[in-house]
Phi, psi and omega in degrees: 000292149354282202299318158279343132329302187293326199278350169312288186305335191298292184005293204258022148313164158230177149291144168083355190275008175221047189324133177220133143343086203210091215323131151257160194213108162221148180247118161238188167206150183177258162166167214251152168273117171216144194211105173320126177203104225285005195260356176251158170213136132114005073242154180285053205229136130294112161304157146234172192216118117304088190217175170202162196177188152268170173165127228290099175115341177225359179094224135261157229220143148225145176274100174249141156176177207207169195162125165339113176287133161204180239253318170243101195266124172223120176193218217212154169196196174211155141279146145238145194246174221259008163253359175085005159301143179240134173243097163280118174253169186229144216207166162199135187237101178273158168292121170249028178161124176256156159170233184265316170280103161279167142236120155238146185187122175201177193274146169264104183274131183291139166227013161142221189149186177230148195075219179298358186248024180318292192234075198279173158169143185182184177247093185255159176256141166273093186234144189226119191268125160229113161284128207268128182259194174256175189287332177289340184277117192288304199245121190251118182311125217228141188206145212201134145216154185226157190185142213184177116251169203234127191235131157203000000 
């Protein structure tokens, strides 16, 4: 009767019924995008972020996400890690500095996921290197770390 009880409960656990605080670390490196898109303005253009990397809780990792280009880039992406759990996020990067390298940085707010990271959520902070190319070049080398925590 025992064994069968515990095994009842384990079953029907989920992710998250015991959320914990837990120090995050990711490196990716990859590139940057421009794809016309009339939902966007002023320029009518969507960056994407194409990247892979490590990071602390998933391995390896690739970074995707997308967001209107301006002048304040805000927009959403996901990790997926090499078993296919995903940590979905929503970011705002302000620019701290132009030049042949930009660097922008601001928090990537954890919004939920999928698998152990179902109902995941933290604050990671974000600085993001992107080296500036000429116009002729479709893709720009793009380097992303992110740090934080992360609680599931």
């Amino acid at each position: 009767m025992t064994f069968t009880l515990l095994t009842l409960f384990a079953a029907t656990s989920v992710a998250g019924d015991n959320p914990k605080g837990r120090p995050f670390k990711a490196t990716f490196a990859g590139e940057a995008s421009w794809a016309p898109d009339l939902d966007c303005v002023d320029p009518p253009l969507r960056t994407y972020s194409d990247l892979e990397g490590q990071a602390t809780h998933l391995g390896r990792t690739v970074y995707a996400a997308d967001h209107c280009t301006a002048f304040l880039p805000e927009g959403g992406g996901k990790l997926v890690a090499a078993n296919g759990d995903e940590i979905w996020f929503t970011y705002v990067t302000p620019m701290i500095d132009a030049g042949p390298v930009i660097v922008m940085q601001g928090p990537h707010t954890v919004v939920g996921g999928t698998g152990r990271f179902e109902n995941a959520e933290g604050t990671l902070l974000g600085t993001i290197y992107l080296t500036v190319l000429d116009q002729q070049h479709p893709t720009w080398p793009l380097d992303i770390v992110l740090v934080g925590t992360l609680t599931y």
